[in-house]
C-alpha positions, -999 to 999 in steps of 0.1 A, spaced: 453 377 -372 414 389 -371 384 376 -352 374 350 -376 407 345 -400 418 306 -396 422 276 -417 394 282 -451 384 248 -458 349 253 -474 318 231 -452 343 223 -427 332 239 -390 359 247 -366 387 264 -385 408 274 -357 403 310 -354 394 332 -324 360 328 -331 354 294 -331 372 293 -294 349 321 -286 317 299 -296 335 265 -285 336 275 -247 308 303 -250 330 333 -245 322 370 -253 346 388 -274 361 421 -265 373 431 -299 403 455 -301 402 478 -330 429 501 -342 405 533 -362 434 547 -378 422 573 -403 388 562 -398 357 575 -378 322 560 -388 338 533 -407 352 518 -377 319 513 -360 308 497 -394 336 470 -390 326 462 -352 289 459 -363 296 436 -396 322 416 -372 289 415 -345 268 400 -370 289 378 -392 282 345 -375 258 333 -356 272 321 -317 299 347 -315 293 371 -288 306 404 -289 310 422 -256 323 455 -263 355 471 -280 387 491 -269 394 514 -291 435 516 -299 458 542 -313 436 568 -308 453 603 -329 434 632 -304 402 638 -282 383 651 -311 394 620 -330 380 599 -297 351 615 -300 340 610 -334 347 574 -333 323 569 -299 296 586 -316 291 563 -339 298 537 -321 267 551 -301 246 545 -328 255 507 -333 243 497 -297 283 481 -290 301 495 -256 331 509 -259 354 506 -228 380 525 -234 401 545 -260 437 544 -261 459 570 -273 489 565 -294 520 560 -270 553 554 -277 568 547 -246 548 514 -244 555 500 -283 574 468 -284 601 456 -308 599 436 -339 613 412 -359 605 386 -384 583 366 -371 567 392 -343 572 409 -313 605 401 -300 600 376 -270 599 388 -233 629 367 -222 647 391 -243 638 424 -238 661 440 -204 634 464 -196 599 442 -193 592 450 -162 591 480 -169 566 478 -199 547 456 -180 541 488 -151 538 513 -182 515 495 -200 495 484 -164 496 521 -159 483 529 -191 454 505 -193 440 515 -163 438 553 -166 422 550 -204 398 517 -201 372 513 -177 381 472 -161 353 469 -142 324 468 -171 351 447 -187 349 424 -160 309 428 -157 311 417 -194 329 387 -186 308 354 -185 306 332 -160 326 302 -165 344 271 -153 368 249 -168 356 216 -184 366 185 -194 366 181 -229 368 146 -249 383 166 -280 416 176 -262 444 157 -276 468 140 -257 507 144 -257 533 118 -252 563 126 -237 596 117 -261 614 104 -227 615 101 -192 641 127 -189 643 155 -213 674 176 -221 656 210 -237 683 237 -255 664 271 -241 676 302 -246 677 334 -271 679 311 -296 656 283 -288 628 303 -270 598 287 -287 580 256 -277 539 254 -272 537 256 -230 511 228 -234 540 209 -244 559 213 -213 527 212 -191 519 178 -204 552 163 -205 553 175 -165 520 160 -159 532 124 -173 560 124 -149 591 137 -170 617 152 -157 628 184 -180 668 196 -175 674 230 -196 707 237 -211 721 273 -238 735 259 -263 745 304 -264 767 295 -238 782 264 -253 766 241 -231 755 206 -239 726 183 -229 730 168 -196 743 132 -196 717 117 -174 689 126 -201 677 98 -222 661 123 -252 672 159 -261 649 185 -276 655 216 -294 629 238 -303 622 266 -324 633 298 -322 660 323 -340 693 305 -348 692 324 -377 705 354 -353 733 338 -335 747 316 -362 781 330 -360 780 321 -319 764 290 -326 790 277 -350 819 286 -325 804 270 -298 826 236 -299 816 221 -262 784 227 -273 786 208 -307 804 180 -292 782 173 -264 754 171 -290 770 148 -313 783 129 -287 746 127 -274 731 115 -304 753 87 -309 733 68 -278 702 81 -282 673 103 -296 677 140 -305 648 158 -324 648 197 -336 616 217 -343 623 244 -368 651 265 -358 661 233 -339 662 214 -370 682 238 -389 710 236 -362 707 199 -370 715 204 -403 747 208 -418 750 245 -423 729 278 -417 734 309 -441 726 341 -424 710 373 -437 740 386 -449 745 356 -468 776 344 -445 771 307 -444 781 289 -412 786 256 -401 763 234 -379 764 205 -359 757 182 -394 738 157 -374 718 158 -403 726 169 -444 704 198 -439 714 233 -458 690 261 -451 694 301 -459 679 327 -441 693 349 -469 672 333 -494 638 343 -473 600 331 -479 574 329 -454 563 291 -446 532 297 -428 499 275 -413 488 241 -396 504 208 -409 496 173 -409 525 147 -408 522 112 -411 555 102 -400 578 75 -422 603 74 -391 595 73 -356 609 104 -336 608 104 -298 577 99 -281 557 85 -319 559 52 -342 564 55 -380 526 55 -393 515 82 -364 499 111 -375 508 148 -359 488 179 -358 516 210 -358 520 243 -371 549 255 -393 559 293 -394 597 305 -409 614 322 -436 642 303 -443 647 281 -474 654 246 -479 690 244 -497 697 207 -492 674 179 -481 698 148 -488 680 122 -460 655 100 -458 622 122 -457 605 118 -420 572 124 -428 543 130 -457 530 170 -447 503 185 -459 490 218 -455 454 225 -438 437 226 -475 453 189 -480 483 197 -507 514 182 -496 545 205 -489 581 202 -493 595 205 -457 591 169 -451 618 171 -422 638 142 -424 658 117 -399 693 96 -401 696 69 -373 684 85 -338 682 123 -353 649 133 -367 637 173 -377 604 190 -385 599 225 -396 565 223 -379 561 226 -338 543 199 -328 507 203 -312 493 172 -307 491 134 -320 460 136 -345 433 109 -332 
């Protein structure tokens, strides 16, 4: 989203948007701006995002999709007037667009050719943007302790983690912590029908796009097995497109509905779409690996399925950053337990 666009909680500081990271660790910002059909107006947005709160920085501006030289041209002049540096302007290029879906760029673990994007766009960046006064621009900084960073428990000593096209999305600060507590993390594709490894005493799946391979994931016996076969010993938790392969069935776009691994009642539809979007606060009912019934979890919730069927217990009380509650509770039955939020951090 923009500069300052983050959670609007009137009198509260520290809404989570770029600009309160950029004040929090004293960081200039080097604003990107696409000027699109504009000229003039687009130095007027740069200067009003300059001077809309006091303690963000603004170091300069690239300008992006650029339609001509002329077009260039008229944009830097008025920039000129406005006192902002411009460090480059880059023309329109197709051969450096990525693909999209519905909720963003499709993810570099699945696109054949990033290399080569990453050496076209390198390419690209350095003929039309001038690095070193971005660099000069740069503060000088260090990295610092800081007594607000939340912790992370690890759900388990050893982790089974489904990874693949359809469970690519997990916060890396996740992983990093987990690592750092001593964990041990074995990866398995559910894709390729495999199943969590046996010596693991917890198995994870996170988000990502089941929603796209529900027809594969519903064939894949060995994979459903192992799962179920897994959970009747010990913990499994799914985050988003996690949970909904929990859940008892998944209907796809085209409103084929397919069976899941029904560790939990769970129906969702991605036919049936709305966009669940923004931070959530849980206050878990249930324990889930790693956190006691009573704990309270800081996450962030972004799908468009719908909830068809909820019939278990309810895992948690969520509200939404203004405070209303919501109705993807996630919900548990015996040693499976499922959020629609990612989880961030334990909320201290």
């Amino acid at each position: 989203m923009g500069l300052f666009d983050g959670v609007a909680v009137p009198g509260v500081s520290g809404t989570g948007a770029s600009a309160d990271l950029a004040a929090m660790m004293d960081w200039p910002v080097l604003l990107v701006i696409d000027p699109s059909g504009q000229a003039q107006t687009a130095a007027a947005v740069a200067a009003g995002l300059r001077d809309f709160r006091a303690g963000v920085r603004l170091a300069g501006v690239i300008l992006n999709r650029v339609a001509s030289p002329r077009h260039e041209d008229l944009v830097r002049r008025a920039f000129a007037t406005t006192g902002i540096p411009v460090f480059g302007a880059l023309p329109r290029d197709a051969a450096i667009e990525l693909p999209k879906r519905h909720l963003g760029l499709v993810q570099a673990e699945e696109q054949n050719d990033i290399d080569r994007l990453i050496s076209e766009t390198t390419r690209f960046v350095i003929q039309h943007v001038d690095l070193d006064a971005i660099l000069q621009a740069a503060s000088d900084w260090s990295p610092r302790s800081d007594s607000r960073i939340q912790s992370v428990t690890p759900p388990g000593q050893r982790i089974a983690l489904a990874r693949d096209a359809a469970f690519s999305f997990i916060y890396p600060h996740m992983l990093e912590r987990w690592r750092a507590a001593g964990t041990e993390i074995s990866t398995f594709s559910p894709l390729a029908d495999e199943g969590p490894d046996d010596s693991a005493d917890v198995c994870w799946l996170p988000g990502g796009y089941p929603e796209l391979h529900a027809g594969r994931l519903a064939a894949n016996g060995k994979f459903q097995r192992k799962l179920v076969s897994f959970a009747e010993t010990r913990p499994v938790h799914g985050e988003c497109g996690g949970y909904m392969v929990m859940g008892t069935a998944l209907t796809d776009a085209d409103g084929i509905r397919h069976s899941m691994t029904g560790l939990l009642g769970l129906e969702t539809s991605f036919a049936k779409r709305r966009m669940h979007l923004g931070y959530r606060l849980a206050e878990l009912a249930a324990p889930i690996p790693g956190y006691s019934a009573g704990n309270r979890l800081r996450g962030h919730e972004f799908h468009y399925s719908t909830i068809l069927a909820q019939p278990d217990p309810v895992l948690a009380e969520v509200q939404d950053a203004n405070g209303a509650i919501i109705a993807e509770t996630g919900s548990q039955r015996g040693r499976v337990s499922g959020t629609f939020f990612h989880l961030i951090a334990e909320d201290r």
